[in-house]
N, C-alpha and C positions, 0 to 999 in steps of 0.2 A: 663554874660549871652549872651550879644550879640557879644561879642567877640567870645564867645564857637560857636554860628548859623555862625558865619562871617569865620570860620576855618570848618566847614563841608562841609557851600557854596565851600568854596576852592578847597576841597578836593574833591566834586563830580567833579568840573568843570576842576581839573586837571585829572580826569579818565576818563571822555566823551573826553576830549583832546588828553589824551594818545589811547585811544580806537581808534578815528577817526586815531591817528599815526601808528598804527597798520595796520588796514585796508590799507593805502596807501603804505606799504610797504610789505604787504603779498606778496606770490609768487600769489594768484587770480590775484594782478594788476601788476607785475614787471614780471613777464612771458611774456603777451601777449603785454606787450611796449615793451621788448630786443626784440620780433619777430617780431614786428611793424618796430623798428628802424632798423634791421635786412633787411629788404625788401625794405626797402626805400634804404637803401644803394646799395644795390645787385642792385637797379632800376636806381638808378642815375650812376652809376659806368658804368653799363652795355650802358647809354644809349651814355654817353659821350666815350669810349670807342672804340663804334662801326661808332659810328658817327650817331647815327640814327638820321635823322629828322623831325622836332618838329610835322609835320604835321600826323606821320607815329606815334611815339610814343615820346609825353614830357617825359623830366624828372621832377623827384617832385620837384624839387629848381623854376623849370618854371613855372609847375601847382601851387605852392602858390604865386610864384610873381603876375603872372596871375588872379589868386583870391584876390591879394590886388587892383590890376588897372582894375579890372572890379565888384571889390564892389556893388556900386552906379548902378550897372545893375544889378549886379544878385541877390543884399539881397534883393530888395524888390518885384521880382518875389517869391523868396523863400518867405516870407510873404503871399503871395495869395496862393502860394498851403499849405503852412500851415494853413491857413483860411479855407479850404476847408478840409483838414484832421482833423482838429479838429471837426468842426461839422460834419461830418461825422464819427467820432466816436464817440460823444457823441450821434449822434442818434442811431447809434448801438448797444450803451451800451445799452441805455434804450429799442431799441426795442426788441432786443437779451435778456433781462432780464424779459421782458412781454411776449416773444413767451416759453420762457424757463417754466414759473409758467403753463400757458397754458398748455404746455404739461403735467408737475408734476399733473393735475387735474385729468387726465384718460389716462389709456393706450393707450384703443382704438384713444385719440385725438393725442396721440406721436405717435405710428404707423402709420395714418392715415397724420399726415402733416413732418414729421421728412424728408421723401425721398424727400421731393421740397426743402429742406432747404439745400442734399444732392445736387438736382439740380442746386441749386443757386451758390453753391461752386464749384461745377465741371465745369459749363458752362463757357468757358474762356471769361474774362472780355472785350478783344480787340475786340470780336465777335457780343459783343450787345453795348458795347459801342456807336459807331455808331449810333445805331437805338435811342437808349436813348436822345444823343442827337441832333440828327432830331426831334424827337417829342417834345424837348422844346428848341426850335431851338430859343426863346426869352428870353431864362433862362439859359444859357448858364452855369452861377453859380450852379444852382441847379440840372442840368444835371452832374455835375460833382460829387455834392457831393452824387446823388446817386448813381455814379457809384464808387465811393469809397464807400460809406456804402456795397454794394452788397458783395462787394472783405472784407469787414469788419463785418460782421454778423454773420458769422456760426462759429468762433472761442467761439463766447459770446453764443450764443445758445449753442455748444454741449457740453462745458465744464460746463455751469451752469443747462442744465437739468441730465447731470452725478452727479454733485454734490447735485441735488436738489433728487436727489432717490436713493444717498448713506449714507442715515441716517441708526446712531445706533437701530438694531433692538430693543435692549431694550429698549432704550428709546422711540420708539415707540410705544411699548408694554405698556410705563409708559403712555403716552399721551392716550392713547385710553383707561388703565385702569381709568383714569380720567376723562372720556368723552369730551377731549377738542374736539371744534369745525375742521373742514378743514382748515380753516383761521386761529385760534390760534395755531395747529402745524404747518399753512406753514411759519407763523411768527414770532414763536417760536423756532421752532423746525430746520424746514430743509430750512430756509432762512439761518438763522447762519450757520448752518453745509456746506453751498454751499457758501459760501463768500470767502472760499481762492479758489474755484475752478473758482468761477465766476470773482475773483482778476489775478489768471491765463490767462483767456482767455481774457481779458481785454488789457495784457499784451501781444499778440502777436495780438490782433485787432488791438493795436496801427501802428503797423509797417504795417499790409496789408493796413490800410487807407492811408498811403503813399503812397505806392505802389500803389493802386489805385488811388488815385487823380493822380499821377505820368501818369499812363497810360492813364488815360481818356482825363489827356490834350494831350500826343501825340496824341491822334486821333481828338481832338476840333482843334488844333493849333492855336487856337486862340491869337490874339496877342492885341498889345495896353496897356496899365497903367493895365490893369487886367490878364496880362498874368501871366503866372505859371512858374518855372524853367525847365519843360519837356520844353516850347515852346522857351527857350533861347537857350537849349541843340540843337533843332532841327539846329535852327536856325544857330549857330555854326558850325554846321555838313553840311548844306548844302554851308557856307563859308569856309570847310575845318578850321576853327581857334579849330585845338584841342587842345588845349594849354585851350581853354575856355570853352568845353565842359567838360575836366578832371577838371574843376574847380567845376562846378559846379553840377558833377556828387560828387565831394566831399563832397559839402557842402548838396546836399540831405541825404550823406549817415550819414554825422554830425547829422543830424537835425533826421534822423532813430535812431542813437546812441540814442540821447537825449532824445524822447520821450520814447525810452523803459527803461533807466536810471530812469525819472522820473517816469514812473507806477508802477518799480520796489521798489522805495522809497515809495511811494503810497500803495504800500502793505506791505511793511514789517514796514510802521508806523501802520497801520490798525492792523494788525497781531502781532506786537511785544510781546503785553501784554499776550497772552491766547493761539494763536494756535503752536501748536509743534514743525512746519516747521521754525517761527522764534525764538522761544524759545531757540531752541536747537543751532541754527547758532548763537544767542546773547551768551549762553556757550563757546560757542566754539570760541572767541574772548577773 
């Protein structure tokens, strides 16, 4: 008997094995690496070539040397604007999830506050940044991560109050022939139904909170053991060392990769078992 449990163990753990082998060699992941390695080539070829200089345009063999002798400088700036991006999007998630029900409560309340949330998104970030932090000109931390939550909010609002008032009409039909409460279909009913919408928007909040923090520090420039990677970049730029700038212009765009990788895994564990979006892509593996 337990030889027979110790041969099935096997057997799932050679399929999740082979699965994950699949995946890494789909045309999804070996397409957009040949055009990766592709560019990188054409980049370095062209730069040694022409002869251009390093100040003018590195090549990538110089931008990662560059990133191994300037480590100890630049990962732990990278750190602090990730500190800042994260709570900044965790505060978005959860605010963007409490403005989103708000609205689902009444029309009149969506109509009525939807266009400031329209405002908050269109107002360009570099414009109030500034003002933002002048007024916590002693909080210099939390001036920033509001100005990343700003650039991070309206993606988690408008995809979760779409998805919070795209429920099955029937089943809403079924709930109200029931008499459940407000509160038992919002918890019920159209909270579930709005979880891959609200897992969506989640997923591209990730990357504006970067973005944001990113911008907010070029306008703080503040420096010192709390600086950010925008203020190494600056910094770089007004020593002409582009060689350092393209370093660590990399390693933000690493760290954008990474968090939308991991929110993406975040929803399709969430999703796996029930919603159709991953059901159907687990098929199709």
């Amino acid at each position: 008997m337990n030889k027979s449990i110790a041969s099935w163990q096997n057997l799932f753990t050679a399929k999740s094995v082979l699965k994950n082998l699949r995946k890494l060699v789909s045309l999804d992941v070996i397409a957009p690496m040949l055009v990766g390695v592709a560019v990188l080539l054409i980049w370095e070829v062209s730069v040694r070539v022409t002869n251009t200089p390093p100040f003018i345009l590195p090549g990538p063999w110089l931008v990662l040397k560059t990133m191994r002798q300037e480590w100890g400088n630049l990962f732990p700036a990278l750190l602090n604007t990730l500190a800042v991006t994260v709570v900044a999007f965790l505060v978005s998630a959860a605010s963007g999830l409490f403005v989103a029900i708000l609205f689902a409560q009444s029309k009149w309340i969506e109509k009525s506050l939807y266009p400031y949330a329209v405002v908050i998104q269109t107002t360009p970030l570099a414009a109030i940044a500034p003002l933002i932090i002048i007024w916590l000109k002693n909080n210099t931390f939390g001036a920033l991560v509001i100005c990343a939550w700003i650039a991070a909010l309206f993606p988690v609002i408008s995809n979760t109050t779409f998805g919070l008032n795209s429920i099955d009409s029937n089943l809403g039909d079924l709930f109200k022939l029931y008499k459940a409460s407000r509160w038992q279909t919002m918890l019920y009913l159209r909270l579930p139904s709005a979880l891959p919408y609200f897992l969506a928007g989640l997923r591209i909040s990730g990357g504006l909170a970067l973005i944001g923090a990113v911008v907010a520090e070029f306008v703080a420039g503040t420096g010192g053991s709390g600086s950010g990677i925008a203020y190494k970049i600056l910094i770089a730029g007004y020593n002409l060392q582009v060689p350092k700038m393209f370093a660590a212009l990399l390693m933000t765009t690493a760290l954008g990769i990474i968090i939308f990788v991991v929110l993406s895994a975040l929803s399709d564990l969430i999703l796996r078992d029930w919603h159709e979006s991953s059901v159907q892509q687990e098929g199709k593996i």
